[in-house]
C-alpha positions in Angstrom: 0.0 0.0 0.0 1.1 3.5 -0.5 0.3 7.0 1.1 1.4 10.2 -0.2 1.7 13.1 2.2 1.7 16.1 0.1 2.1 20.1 1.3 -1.4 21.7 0.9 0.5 25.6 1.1 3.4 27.1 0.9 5.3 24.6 2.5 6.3 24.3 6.4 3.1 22.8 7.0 4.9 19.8 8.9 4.9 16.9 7.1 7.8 15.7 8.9 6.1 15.5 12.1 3.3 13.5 10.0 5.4 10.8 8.2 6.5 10.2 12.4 3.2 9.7 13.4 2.1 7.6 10.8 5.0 6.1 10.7 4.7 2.4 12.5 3.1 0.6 9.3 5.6 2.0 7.3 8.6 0.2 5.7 9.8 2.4 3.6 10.0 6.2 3.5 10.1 7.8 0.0 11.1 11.5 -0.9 10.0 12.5 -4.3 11.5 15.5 -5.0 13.6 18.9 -4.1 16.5 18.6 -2.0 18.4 20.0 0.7 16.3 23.6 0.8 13.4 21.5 2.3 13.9 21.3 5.9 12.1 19.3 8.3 12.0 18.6 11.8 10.9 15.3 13.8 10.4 15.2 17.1 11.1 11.3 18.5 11.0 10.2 21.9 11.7 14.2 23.4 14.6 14.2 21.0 14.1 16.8 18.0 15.9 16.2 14.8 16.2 18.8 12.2 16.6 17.2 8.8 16.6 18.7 5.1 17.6 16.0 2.9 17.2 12.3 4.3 13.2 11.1 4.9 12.2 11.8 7.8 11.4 7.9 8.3 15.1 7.6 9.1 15.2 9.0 12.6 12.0 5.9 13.4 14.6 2.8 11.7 12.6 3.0 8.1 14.1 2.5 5.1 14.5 5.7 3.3 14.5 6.7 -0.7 15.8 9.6 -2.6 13.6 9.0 -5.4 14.9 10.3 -8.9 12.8 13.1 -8.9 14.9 14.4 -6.0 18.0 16.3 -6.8 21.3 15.3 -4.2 23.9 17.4 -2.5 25.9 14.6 -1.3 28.0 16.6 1.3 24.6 17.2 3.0 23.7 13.7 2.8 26.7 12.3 4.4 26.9 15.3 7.1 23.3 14.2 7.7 23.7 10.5 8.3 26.8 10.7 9.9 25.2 12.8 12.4 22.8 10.5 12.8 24.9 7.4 13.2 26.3 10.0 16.1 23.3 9.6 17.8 22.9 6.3 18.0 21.0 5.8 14.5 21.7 3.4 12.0 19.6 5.4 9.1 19.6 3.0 5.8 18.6 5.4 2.8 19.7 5.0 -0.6 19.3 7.0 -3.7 17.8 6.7 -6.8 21.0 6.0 -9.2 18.4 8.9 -11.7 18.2 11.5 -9.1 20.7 14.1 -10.3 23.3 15.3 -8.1 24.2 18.7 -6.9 27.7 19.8 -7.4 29.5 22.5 -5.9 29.4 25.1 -8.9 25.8 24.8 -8.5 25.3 26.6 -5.4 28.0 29.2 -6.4 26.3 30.1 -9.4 22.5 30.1 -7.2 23.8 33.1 -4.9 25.3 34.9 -8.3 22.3 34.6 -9.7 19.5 35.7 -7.3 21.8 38.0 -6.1 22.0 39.8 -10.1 18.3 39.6 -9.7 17.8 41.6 -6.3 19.1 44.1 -8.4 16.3 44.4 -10.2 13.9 43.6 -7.4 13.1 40.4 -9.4 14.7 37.9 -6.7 12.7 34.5 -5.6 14.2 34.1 -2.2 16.2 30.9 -3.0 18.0 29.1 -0.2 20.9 29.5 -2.4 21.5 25.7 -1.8 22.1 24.9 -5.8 18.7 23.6 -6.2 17.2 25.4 -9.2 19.8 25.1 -11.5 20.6 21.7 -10.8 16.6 21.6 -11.9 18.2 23.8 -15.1 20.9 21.4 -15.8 18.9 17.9 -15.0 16.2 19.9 -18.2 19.0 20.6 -20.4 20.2 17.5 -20.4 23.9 18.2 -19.4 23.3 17.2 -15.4 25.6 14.8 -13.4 23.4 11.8 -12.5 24.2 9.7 -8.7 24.3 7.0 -11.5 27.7 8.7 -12.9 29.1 9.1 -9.8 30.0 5.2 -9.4 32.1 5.2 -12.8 35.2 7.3 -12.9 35.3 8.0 -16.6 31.8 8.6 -16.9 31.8 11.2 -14.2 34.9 12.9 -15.7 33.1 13.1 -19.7 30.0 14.6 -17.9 32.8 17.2 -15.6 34.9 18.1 -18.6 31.6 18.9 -21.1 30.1 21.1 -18.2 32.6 22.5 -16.3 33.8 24.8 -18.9 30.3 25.8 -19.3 29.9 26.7 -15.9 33.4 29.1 -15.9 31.8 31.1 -18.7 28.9 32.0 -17.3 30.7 33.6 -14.5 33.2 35.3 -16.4 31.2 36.2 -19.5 27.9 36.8 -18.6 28.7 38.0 -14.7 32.0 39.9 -15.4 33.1 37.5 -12.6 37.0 36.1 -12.3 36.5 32.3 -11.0 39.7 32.6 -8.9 38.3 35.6 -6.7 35.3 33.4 -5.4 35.3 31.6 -2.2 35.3 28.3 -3.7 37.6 28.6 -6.9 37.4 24.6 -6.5 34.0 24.5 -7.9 34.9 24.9 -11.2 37.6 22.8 -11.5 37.3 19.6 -13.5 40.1 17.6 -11.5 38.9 18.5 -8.1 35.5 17.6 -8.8 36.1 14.7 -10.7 38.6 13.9 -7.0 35.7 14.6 -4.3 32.8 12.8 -6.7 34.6 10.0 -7.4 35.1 9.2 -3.4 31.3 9.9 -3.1 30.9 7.3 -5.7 33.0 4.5 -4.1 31.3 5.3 -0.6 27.9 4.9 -2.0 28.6 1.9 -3.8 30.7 0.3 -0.6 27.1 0.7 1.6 24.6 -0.2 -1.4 23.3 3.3 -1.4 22.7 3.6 -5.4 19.4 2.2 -6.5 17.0 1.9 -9.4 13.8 3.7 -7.4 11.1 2.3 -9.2 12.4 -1.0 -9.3 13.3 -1.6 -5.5 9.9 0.7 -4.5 7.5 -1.7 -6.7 9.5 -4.3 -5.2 8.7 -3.6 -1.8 5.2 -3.2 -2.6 5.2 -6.3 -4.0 6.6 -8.3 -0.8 3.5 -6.2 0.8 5.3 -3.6 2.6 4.0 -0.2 3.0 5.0 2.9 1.2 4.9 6.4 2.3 6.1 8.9 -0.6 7.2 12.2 1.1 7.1 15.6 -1.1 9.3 18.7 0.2 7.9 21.7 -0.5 4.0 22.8 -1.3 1.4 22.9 -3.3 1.6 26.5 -4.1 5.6 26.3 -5.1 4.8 23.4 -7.4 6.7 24.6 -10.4 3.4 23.9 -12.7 0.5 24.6 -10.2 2.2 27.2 -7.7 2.4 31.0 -7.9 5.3 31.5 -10.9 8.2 32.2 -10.7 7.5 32.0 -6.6 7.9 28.6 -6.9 10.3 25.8 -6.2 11.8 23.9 -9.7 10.2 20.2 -9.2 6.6 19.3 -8.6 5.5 18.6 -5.0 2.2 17.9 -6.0 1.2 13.9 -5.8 1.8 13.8 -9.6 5.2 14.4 -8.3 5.4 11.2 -6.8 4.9 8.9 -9.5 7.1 11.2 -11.7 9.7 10.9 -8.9 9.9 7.9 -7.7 9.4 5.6 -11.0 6.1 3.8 -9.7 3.0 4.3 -12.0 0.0 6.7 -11.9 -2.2 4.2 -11.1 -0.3 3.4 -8.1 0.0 6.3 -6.3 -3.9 6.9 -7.8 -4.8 3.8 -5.8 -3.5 4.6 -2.6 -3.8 7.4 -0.1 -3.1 11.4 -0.9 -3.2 13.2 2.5 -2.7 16.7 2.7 -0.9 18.7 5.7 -2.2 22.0 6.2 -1.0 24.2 8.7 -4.1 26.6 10.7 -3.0 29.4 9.2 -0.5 30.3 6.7 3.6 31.1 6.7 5.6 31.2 3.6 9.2 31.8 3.6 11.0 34.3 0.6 8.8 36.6 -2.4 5.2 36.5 -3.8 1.7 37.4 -3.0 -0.3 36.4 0.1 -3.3 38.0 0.4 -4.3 37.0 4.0 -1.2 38.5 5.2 -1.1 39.9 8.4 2.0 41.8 9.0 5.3 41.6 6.6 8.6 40.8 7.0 11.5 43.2 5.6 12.8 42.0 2.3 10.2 39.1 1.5 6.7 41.3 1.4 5.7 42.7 -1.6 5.8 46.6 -1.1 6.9 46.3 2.6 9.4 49.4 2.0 6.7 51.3 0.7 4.1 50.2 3.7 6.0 49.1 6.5 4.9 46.4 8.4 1.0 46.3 8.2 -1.8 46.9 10.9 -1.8 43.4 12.3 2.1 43.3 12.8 1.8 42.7 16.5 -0.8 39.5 15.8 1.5 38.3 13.2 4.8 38.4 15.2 3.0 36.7 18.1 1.9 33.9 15.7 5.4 33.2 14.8 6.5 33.3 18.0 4.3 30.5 19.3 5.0 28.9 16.6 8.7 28.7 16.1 8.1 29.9 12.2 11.6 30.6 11.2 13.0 28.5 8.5 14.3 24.7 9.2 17.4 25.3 6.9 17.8 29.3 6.3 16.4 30.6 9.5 14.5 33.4 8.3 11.6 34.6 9.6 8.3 33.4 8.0 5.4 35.3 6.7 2.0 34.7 8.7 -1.2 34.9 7.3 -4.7 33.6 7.8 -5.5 30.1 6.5 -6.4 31.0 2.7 -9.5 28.7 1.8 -9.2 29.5 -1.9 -5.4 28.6 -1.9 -6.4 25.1 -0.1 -9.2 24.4 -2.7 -7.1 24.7 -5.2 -4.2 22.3 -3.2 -7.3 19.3 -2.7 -7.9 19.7 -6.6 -4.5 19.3 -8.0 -3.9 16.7 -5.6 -7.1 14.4 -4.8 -7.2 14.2 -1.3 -8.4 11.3 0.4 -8.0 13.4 3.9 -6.0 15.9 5.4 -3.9 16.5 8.8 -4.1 20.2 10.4 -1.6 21.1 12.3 -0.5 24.0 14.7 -3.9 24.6 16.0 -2.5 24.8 19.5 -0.7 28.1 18.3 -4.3 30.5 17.3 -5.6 29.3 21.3 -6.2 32.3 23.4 -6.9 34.6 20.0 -10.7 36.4 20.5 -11.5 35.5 17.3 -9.6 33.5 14.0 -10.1 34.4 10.8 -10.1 32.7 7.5 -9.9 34.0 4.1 -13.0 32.5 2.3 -12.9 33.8 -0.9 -10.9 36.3 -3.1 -12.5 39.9 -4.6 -11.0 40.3 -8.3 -12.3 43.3 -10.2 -15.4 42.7 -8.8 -15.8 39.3 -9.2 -16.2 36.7 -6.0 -13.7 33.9 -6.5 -14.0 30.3 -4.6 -10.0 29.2 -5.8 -6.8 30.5 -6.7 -6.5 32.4 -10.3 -4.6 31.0 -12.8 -1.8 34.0 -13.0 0.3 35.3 -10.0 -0.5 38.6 -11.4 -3.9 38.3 -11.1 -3.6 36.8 -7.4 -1.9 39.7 -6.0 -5.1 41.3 -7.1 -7.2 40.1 -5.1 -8.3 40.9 -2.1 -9.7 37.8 1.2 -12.9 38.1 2.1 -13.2 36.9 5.7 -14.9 34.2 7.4 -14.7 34.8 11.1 -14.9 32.5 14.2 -15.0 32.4 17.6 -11.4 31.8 19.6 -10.7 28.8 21.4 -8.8 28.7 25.1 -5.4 27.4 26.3 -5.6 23.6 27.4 -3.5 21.0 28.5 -2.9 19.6 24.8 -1.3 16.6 25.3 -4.1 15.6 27.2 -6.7 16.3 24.5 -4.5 14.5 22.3 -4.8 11.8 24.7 -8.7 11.8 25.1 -9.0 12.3 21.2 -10.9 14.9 19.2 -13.9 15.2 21.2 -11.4 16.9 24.0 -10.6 19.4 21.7 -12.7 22.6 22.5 -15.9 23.5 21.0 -14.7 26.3 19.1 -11.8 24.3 18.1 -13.7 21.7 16.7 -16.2 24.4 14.7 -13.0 25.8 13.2 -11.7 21.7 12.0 -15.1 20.6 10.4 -15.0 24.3 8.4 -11.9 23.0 7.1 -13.3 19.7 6.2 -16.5 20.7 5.0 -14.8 23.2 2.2 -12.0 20.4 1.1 -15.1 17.5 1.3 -12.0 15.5 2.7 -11.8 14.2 6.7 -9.3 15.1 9.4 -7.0 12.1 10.1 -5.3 14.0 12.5 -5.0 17.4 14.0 -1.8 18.3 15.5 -1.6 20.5 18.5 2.1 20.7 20.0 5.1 19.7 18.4 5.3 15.7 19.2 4.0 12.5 18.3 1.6 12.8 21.9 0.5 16.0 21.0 -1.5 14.9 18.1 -5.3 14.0 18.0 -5.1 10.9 15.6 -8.8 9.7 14.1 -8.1 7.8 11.6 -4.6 5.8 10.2 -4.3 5.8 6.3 -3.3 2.8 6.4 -5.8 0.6 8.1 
């Protein structure tokens, strides 16, 4: 059986903390795509583990996946595990031998790039962690594959054709000199060929390199259960986001057949379960049109406005809920939940059901408010337009309820949902009744005991 956890938003909606607490049936944890820009933290028996590249099934003794749709820094890899195995882990996660692999002039060239683009206040708000144009180079067909890494003269055709590449975009097109960069070594064919070779021979000593779709429809087939993990959100999917806000894979569930080399029909069959957070963070550029307050170089206009009228509500959101970034920690973005936005998530992605989290963090708030619909030029819209243009346009129209109190939340999440408070449990079924998808759990502190679990996808 599979189940596909999928990112309803903008990402950060904690689908790490999910994949945990659905984790016992699982065998095998599967990421589909993005890499090391998608961090995410698991909290395991009191211990907290903050991850951005291996599946979060790792830190719970699953076997983990880096599916070919993924794209693979493998100095964060190995830093990850190792710190791991520190622990007292023994983390067994292999990689797609398709998932391309980022390489050192990859991340150079990121910061060069966004950083020529602030100039013209047309930056995305990268993590500058090599991601997109490893994306770029995986499309124009001239990418360095984990495949490649395991034979030496394959790896150093594929270095010497796009090395040289590489060098003249920062000297031609930047004006840049290669040897006044901090790491000179990034675009040099015999050092790389040196360090990815090594990588190579570790990965192939511990049986790390994998055909995905092979060894994934393989465990399926011995009757194991899948979980297929997507980084990112809905609203950054690369086709069905909020272009060029967007991350350069698709974490959508389409994502995770594309990504992991099982079929359509598989995922289809299985479960899709979106995470949505209770309200709405996003980290880096683009419209939001439930925001509350702003945060300096990331809101649209915010050197023009300031903060916004609701800056106060906003920064005590992000307070309680720890909403800086996993892997960049910068300050996110808080809105209301956007209803429109989530709409559109349960359409591109089919869910089956959907976990809310962070519900704890709105208690003691008078009153919550949602963002129902969108105004455009007059016109009432139920879901997200097609254009990021057209988005910024429009303005929420509110749906407001009542506020719910402080509790002892581990012990509702004991007691189950009924515990939750009345108010509380108005504010769920809204949710449910809009996406015409159940609750399986609602999460309400940080940990697998502070979670109201109702149903298990896979029973």
């Amino acid at each position: 059986m599979t189940v596909t956890i999928v990112g309803a938003q903008l990402g950060d909606e904690g689908k790490g903390g999910v994949v945990d607490i659905f984790g016992d049936a699982v065998d095998v944890v599967a990421r589909y795509q993005g890499g090391d820009n998608a961090g995410h933290t698991v909290v395991h028996e009191g211990d907290e583990y903050k991850l951005s590249l291996v599946p979060s099934g790792a830190v719970r003794g699953k076997t983990g996946v880096l599916g070919n749709g993924c794209v693979v820094n493998p100095r964060t890899l190995f830093d990850e595990l190792d710190a791991l195995r520190e622990r007292g882990l023994d983390p067994d996660v292999r990689v797609a031998k398709r998932a391309h692999v980022i390489l050192p002039y990859h991340r150079v060239l990121d910061g060069i790039e966004e950083e020529a683009k602030s100039e013209d206040d047309q930056e995305v708000g990268t993590t500058g962690r090599g991601i997109g144009p490893t994306y770029e180079d995986k499309a124009g067909r001239r990418g360095v594959r984990v495949g490649d890494l395991l034979d030496p003269d394959v790896l150093r055709d594929r270095l010497e054709y796009v090395v040289p590449q590489k060098r003249a975009i920062v000297e031609n097109v930047y004006g840049l000199d290669v040897t006044d960069l901090d790491d000179p070594d990034a675009f040099d064919v015999d050092a790389l060929h040196d360090e990815y070779t090594a990588v190579g021979e570790r990965l192939a000593e511990n049986d790390m390199a994998v055909n995905a779709g092979e060894f994934l429809a393989s465990a399926i087939d011995d009757g194991e259960n899948v979980m297929m993990e997507g980084a990112q959100g809905t609203i950054i999917d690369i086709d069905h986001g909020n272009y060029p806000y967007v991350t350069s894979s698709n974490p959508t569930a389409g994502g995770a057949a594309t990504g992991t080399g099982l079929s359509p029909g598989v995922v289809g069959t299985g479960e899709v379960v979106g995470i949505v957070k209770s309200y709405l963070t996003r980290v880096g550029s683009g419209p939001m049109p439930t925001e509350l307050g702003g945060v300096e170089g990331d809101t649209p206009g915010y050197d023009e406005q300031g903060a916004g009228e609701n800056e106060e509500l906003a920064t005590y959101i992000r307070e309680e809920g720890g909403e800086y970034g996993t892997v960049t920690g910068r300050p996110r973005r808080v809105a209301w939940l956007d209803m429109p936005m989530l709409r559109h998530a349960a359409r591109a992605n089919g869910f089956t059901g959907f976990v809310l989290n962070h519900l704890d963090v709105l208690a003691g708030l008078d009153e919550v408010a949602v963002g129902h619909a969108y105004e455009l030029d007059g016109d009432v819209l139920e879901t997200m337009p097609a254009t990021t243009e057209e988005w910024a346009r429009c303005e929420p129209v509110y749906e407001t309820f009542d506020g719910w109190p402080e509790v002892d939340w581990e012990t509702v999440a004991s007691e189950g949902y009924d515990a939750l408070p009345a108010n509380a449990q108005t504010y769920v079924e809204y949710v449910e009744e809009e996406l015409g998808a159940p609750a399986y759990a609602i999460g309400v502190g940080p940990g697998r005991e502070e979670t109201v679990v109702r149903h298990d996808p896979f029973q």
